[in-house]
C-alpha positions in Angstrom: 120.4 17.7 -58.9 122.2 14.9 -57.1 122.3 16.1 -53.9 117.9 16.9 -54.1 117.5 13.1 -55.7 119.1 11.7 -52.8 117.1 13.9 -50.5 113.9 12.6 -52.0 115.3 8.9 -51.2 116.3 9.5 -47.7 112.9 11.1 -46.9 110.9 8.4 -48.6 113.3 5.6 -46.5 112.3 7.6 -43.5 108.4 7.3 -44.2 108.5 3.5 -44.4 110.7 3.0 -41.6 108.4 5.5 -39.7 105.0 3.3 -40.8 106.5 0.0 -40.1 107.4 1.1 -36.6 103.9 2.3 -36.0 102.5 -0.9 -37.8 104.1 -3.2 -35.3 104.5 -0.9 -32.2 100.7 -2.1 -30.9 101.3 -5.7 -29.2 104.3 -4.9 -27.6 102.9 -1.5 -26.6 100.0 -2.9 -24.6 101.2 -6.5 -23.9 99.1 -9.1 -23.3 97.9 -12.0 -20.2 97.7 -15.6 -20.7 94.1 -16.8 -18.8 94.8 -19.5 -16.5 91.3 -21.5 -18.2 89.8 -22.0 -21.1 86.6 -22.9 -19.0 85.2 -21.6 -15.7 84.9 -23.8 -12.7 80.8 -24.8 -13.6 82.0 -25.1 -17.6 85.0 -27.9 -16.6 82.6 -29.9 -13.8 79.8 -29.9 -16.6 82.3 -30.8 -19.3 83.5 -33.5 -17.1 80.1 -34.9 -17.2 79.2 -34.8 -20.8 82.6 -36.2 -21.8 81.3 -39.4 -20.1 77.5 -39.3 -21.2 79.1 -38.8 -25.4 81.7 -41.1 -24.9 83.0 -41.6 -28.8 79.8 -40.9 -30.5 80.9 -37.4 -31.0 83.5 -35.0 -30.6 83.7 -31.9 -28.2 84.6 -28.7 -28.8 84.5 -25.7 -26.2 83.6 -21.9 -26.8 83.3 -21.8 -30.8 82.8 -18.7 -32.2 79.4 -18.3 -33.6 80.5 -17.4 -36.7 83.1 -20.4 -37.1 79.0 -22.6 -37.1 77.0 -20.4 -38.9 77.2 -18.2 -41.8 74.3 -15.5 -43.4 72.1 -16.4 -46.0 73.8 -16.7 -49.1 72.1 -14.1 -51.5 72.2 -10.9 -49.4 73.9 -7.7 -50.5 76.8 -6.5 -48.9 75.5 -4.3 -46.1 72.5 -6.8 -45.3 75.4 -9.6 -45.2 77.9 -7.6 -43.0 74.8 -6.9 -40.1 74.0 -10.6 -40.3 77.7 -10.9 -40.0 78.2 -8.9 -36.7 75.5 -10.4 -34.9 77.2 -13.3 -34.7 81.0 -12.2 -34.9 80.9 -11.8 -30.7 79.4 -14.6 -29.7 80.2 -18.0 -28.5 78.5 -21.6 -28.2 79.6 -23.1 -25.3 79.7 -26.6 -26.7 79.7 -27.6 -29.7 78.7 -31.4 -30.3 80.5 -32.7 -34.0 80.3 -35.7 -36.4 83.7 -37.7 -35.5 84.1 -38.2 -39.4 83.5 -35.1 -40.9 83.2 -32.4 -37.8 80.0 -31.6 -38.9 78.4 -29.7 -36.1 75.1 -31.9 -34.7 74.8 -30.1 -31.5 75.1 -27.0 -30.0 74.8 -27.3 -25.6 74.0 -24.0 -23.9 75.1 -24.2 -20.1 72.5 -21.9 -18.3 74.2 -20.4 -14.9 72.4 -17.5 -12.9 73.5 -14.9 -15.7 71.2 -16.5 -17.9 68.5 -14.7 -15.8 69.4 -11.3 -16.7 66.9 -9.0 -19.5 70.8 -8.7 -21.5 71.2 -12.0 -21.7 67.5 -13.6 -21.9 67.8 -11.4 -25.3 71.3 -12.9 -26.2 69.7 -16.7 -25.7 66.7 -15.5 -27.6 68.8 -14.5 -30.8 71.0 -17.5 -30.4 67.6 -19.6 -30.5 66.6 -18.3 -33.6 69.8 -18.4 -35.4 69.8 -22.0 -34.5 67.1 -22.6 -35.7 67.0 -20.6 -39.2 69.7 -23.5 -40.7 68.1 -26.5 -38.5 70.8 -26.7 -35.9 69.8 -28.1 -32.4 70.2 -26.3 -29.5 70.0 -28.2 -26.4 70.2 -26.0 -22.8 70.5 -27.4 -19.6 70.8 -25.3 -16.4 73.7 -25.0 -14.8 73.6 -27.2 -10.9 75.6 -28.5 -8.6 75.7 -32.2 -10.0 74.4 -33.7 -13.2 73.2 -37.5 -14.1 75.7 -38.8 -16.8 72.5 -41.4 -18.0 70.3 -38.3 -17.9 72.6 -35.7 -19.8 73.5 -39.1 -22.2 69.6 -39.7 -22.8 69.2 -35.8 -24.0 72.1 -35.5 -26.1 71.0 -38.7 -27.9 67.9 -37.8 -28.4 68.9 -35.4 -30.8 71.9 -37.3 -32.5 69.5 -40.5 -32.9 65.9 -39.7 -32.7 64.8 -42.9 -34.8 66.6 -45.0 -31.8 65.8 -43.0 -28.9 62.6 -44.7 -28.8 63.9 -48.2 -29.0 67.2 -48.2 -27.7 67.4 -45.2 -24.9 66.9 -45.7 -21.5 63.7 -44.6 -19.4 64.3 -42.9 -16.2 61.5 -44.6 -14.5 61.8 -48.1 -15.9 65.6 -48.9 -15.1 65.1 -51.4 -12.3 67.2 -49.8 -9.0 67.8 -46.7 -10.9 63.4 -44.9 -11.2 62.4 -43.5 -8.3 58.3 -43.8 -8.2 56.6 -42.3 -5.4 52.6 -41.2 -4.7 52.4 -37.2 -3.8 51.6 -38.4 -0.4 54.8 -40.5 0.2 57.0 -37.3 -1.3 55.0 -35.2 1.3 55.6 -37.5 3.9 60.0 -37.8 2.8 60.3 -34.0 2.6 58.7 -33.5 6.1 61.1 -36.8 7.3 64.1 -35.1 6.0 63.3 -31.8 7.2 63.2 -33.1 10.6 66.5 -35.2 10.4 68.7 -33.0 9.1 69.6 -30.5 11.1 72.8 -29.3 9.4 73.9 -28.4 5.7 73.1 -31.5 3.2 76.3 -32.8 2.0 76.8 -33.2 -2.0 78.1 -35.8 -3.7 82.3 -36.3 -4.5 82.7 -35.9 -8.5 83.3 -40.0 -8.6 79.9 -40.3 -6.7 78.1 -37.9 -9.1 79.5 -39.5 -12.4 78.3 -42.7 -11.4 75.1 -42.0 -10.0 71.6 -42.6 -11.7 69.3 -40.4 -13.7 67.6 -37.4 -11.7 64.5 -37.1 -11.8 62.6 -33.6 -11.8 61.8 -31.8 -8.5 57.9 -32.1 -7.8 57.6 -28.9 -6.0 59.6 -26.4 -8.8 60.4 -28.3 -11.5 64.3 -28.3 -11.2 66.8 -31.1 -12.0 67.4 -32.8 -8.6 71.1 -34.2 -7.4 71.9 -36.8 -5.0 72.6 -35.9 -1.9 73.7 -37.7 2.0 72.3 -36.6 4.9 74.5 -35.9 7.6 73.3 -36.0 10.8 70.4 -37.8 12.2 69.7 -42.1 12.4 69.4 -41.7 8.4 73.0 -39.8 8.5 75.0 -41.1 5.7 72.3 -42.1 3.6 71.4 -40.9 -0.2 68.1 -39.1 -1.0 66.9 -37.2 -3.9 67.4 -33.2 -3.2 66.6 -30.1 -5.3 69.6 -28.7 -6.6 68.2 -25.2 -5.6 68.5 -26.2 -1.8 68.1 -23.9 0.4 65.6 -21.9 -1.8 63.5 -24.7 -2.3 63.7 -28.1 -0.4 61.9 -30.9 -2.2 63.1 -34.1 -1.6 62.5 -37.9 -2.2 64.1 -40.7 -0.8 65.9 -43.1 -2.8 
């Protein structure tokens, strides 16, 4: 009687060794890599940027879970709630903009690289839109480039953390004196044919110091994307800035400073 009591205690001591060992076997089975960055090269030049265009008005946070911003609808039943739930579960904002108080989220940036293009992820951006927008949560986008304006980047963010004094207090691209660049169609004509002509070699883009500090860009007039500031190389004009498309060589729209 002993002897089969004893049995049934060794065998049960077995069991729970045998679970815990399975239980905790996974990590060290597989092992894992530490990821040299948090952010990709394009995600750490753009931070760079916006950390100077929010300055202290609000704090940054980097690839935030979805589901760490929003939450379903209260009120749903338990399998409506966990779909809602999943949606969301695997995805990531890419920068999150918060109160400095209360971390309240005010903001949510969407960097748009060449990915972006893609039917997969055009649907991705198209959920993320409207679960934005179902709570009232901005979501600003802004398309990846080679160089961003800090005054331009600061004037969209605060548009949405201050529209009463965006009107009033926020500066105008064209109506900083030294800083607009106004020119007729014919004159842009005539400073992309100019440019064409004098620079015979790659354009040069800006050092990070040169693009932090430099003014807002205005839109390309032939396709409509952000433009950087750029020095020409070669030529009598070498070393001097003009306005280039940041989708050079594609398209070369250009306006001098």
């Amino acid at each position: 009687m002993e002897l089969g009591v004893l049995l049934v205690i060794a065998i049960g001591v077995m069991l729970i060794l045998a679970q815990q060992k399975r239980a905790g076997g996974g990590a060290s089975a597989f092992g894992y890599r530490r990821k040299p960055y948090l952010l990709s090269k394009a995600e750490r030049s753009f931070y760079g940027v916006l950390t100077q265009a929010v300055g202290d008005k609000a704090l940054i946070f980097s690839k935030v879970r979805v589901a760490d911003v929003l939450a379903p609808q209260k009120g749903l039943n338990r399998s409506n709630w966990q779909q809602a739930f999943n949606k969301i579960s695997a995805k990531h904002l890419d920068f999150p903009l918060c109160d400095p108080q209360d971390c309240a989220v005010k903001l949510a940036i969407e960097l748009d690289d060449a990915s972006h293009g893609s039917a997969k992820r055009q649907k991705r951006d198209a959920f993320l839109e409207q679960a934005c927008k179902s709570p009232g949560l901005p979501l600003l986008r802004i398309r990846a480039a080679r160089g961003y304006g800090v005054a331009d980047i600061r004037q969209q963010v605060e548009a949405v953390l201050f529209p009463v004094q965006q009107g009033s207090s926020l500066e105008k691209p064209q109506q900083v004196e030294g800083q607009g660049v106004e020119v007729t169609v014919s004159e842009q004509e005539r400073a992309d044919s100019q440019i064409e002509r004098q620079v015979g070699k790659p354009i040069e883009a800006l050092t990070g110091a040169e693009v932090a500090a430099q003014p807002v860009a205005p839109a390309c007039h032939q396709c409509g994307e952000v433009m950087v500031l750029r020095k020409a190389r070669s030529g009598k004009h070498a070393g001097q800035q003009f306005w280039g498309c940041s989708g050079f060589p594609k398209c070369r729209g250009a306006v001098k400073c």
